[in-house]
ROSEVEX-743403 format. One record per residue (C-alpha): residue in one letter; x, y, z; residue number from 1. Coordinates in Angstrom, 2 decimals. Example, Ala and Ser with C-alpha at 12.3 -4.5 7.8 and 13.67 -1.06 7.14 Angstrom:
<sites>
+--------+---------+---------+---------+-----+
| residu |      px |      py |      pz | num |
+--------+---------+---------+---------+-----+
|      a |   12.30 |   -4.50 |    7.80 |   1 |
|      s |   13.67 |   -1.06 |    7.14 |   2 |
+--------+---------+---------+---------+-----+
</sites>
This chain:
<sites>
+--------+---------+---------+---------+-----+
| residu |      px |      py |      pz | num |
+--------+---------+---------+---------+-----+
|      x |  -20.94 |  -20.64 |   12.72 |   1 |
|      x |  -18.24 |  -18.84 |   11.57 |   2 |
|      x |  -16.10 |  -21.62 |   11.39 |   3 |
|      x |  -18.53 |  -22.95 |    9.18 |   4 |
|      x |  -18.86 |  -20.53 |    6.71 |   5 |
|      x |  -14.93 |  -20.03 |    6.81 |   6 |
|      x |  -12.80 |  -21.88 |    3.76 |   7 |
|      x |   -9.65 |  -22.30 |    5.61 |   8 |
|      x |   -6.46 |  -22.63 |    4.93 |   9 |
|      x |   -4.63 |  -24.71 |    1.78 |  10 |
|      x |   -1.93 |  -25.21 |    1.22 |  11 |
|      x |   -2.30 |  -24.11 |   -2.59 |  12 |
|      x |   -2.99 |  -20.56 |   -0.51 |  13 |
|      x |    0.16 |  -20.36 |    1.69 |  14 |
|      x |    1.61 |  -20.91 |   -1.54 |  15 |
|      x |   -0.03 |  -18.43 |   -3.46 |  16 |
|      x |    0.67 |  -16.14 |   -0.68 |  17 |
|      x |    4.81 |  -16.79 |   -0.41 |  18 |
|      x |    4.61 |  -16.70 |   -4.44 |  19 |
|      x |    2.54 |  -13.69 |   -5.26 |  20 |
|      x |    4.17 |  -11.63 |   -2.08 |  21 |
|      x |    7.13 |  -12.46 |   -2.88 |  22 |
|      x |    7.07 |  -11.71 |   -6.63 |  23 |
|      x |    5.86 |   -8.09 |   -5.36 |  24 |
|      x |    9.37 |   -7.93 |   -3.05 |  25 |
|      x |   10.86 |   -9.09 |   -6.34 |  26 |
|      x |    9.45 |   -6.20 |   -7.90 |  27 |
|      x |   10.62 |   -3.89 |   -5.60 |  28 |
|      x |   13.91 |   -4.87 |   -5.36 |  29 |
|      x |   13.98 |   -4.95 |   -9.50 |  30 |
|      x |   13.03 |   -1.29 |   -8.97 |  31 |
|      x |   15.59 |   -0.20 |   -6.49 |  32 |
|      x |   18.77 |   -1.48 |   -8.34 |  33 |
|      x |   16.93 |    0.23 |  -11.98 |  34 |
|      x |   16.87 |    3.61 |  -10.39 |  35 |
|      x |   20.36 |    2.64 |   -8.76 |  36 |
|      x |   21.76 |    2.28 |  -11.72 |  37 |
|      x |   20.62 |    5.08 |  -13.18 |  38 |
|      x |   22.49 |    7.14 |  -10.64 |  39 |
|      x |   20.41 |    7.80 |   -7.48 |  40 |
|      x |   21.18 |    7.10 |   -3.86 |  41 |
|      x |   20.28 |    4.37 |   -2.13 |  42 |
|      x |   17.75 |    6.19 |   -0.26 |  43 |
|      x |   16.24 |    8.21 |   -3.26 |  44 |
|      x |   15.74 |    4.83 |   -5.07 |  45 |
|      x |   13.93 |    3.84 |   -2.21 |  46 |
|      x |   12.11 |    6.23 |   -1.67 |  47 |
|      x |   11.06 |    6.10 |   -5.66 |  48 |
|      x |   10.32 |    2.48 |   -5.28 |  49 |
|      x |    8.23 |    2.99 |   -2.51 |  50 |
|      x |    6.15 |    6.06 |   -4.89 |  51 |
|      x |    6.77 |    3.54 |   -7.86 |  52 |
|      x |    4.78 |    0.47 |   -6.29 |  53 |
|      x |    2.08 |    2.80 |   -4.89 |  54 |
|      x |    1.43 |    4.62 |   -8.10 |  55 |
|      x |    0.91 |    0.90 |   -9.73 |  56 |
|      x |   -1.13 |   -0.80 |   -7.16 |  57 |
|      x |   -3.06 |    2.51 |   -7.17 |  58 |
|      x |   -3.69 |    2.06 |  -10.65 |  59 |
|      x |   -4.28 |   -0.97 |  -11.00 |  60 |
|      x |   -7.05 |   -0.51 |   -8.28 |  61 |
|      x |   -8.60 |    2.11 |  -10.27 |  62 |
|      x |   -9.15 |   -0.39 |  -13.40 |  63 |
|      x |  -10.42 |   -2.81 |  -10.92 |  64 |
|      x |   -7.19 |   -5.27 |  -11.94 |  65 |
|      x |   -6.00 |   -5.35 |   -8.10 |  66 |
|      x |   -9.02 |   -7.48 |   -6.63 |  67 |
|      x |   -8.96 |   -9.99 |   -9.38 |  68 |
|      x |   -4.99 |   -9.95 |   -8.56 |  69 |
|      x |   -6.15 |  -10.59 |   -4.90 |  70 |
|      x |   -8.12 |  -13.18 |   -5.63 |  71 |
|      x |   -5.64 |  -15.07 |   -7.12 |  72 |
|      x |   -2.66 |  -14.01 |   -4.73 |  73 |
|      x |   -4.44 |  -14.12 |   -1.44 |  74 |
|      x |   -2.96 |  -12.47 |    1.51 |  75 |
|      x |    0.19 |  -12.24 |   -0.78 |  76 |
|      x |   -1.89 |   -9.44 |   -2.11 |  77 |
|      x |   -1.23 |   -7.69 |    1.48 |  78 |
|      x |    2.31 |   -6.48 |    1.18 |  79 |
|      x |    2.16 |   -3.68 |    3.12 |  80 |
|      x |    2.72 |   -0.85 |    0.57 |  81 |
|      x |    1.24 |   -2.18 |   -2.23 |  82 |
|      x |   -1.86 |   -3.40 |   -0.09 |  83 |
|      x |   -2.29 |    0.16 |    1.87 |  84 |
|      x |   -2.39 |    2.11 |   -1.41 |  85 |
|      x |   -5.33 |   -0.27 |   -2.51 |  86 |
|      x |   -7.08 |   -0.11 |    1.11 |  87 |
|      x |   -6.86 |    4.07 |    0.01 |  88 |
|      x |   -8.05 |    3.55 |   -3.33 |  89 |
|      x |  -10.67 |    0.94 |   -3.11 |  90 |
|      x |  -13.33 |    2.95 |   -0.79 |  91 |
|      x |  -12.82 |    5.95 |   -3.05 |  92 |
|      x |  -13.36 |    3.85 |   -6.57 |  93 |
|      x |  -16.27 |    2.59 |   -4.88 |  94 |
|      x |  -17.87 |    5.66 |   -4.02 |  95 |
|      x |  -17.07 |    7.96 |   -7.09 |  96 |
|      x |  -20.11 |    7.80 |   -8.56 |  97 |
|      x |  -21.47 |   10.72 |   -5.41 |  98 |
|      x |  -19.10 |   13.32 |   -7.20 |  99 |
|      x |  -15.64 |   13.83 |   -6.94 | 100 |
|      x |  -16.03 |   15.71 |   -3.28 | 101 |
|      x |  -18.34 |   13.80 |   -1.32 | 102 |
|      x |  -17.63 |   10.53 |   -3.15 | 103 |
|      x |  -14.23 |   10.05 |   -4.08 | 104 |
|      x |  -12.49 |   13.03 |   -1.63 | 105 |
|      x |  -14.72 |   11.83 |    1.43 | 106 |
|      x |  -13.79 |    7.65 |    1.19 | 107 |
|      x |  -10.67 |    8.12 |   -0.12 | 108 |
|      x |   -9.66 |    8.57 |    3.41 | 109 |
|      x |  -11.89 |    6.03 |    5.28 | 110 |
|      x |   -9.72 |    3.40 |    5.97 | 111 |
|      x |   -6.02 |    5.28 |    5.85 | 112 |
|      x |   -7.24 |    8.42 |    7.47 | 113 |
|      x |   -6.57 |    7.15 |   11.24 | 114 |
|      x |   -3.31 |    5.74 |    9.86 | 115 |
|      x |   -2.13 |    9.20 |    7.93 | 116 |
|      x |   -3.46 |   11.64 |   11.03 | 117 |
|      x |   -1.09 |    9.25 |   12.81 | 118 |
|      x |    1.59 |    9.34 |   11.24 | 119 |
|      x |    1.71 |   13.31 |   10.13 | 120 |
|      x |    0.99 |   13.87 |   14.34 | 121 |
|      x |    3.49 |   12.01 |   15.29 | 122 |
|      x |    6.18 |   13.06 |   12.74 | 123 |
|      x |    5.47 |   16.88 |   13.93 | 124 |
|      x |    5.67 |   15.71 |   17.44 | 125 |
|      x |    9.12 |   13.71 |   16.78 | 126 |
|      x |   10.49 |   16.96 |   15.15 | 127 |
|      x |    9.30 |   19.37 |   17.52 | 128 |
|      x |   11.31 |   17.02 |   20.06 | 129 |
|      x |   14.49 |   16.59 |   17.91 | 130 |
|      x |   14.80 |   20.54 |   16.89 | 131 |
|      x |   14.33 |   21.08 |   20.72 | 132 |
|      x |   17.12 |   18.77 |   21.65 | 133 |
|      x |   19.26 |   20.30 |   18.89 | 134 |
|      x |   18.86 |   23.88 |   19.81 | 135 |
|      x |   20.14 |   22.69 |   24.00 | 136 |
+--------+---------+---------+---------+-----+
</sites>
């Protein structure tokens, strides 16, 4: 049944995919040699790249631009970064209307919670183990 129901894949969608995620790499990489040239590091530029294209996709989540972009892109849409900021966002857009607490603090974490608990645990537990091995 859900076969059925399922469109399946194009080939006007693997291209809109390859297209649309790659124009976001595109973007990226446009953004790292900018704030190279401007005199960071390589690192700080991509770390500012990575702030950059959350910040937009964050955005343009908020003015509900991102799911008509998704539409269009398809799973091109899914670049990691750009796709996790709007898995954040989205739940809490949807929900602001229940206050700024219980609506947009309490969803805003819904789907990336699990994912940021993760990643801050594990982080402390890495560092705990490196600072250990450098005070031997």
């Amino acid at each position: 049944m859900a076969e059925k129901k399922s469109p399946g894949t194009k080939g006007y969608t693997l291209a809109a995919a390859f297209l649309f995620g790659g124009a976001i790499c595109v973007l990226g990489q446009f953004l790292q040699n900018l704030y190279m040239n401007s005199g960071l590091d390589k690192k700080t530029a991509s770390t500012t790249v990575a702030i950059t294209l959350i910040a937009i996709s964050a955005v343009l989540t908020g003015l509900n631009i991102y799911d008509k972009f998704s539409k269009v892109a398809g799973a091109g849409a899914l670049v990691p970064i750009t796709g996790f900021a709007n898995a954040v966002a989205a739940p809490a857009m949807e929900y602001k209307t229940e206050g700024y607490i219980m609506g947009i603090g309490a969803k805003l974490f819904t789907i990336a919670g699990p994912v940021i608990v993760y990643g801050v645990a594990a982080s402390a537990i890495y560092g705990l183990i490196l600072y250990l091995m450098k005070t031997r």
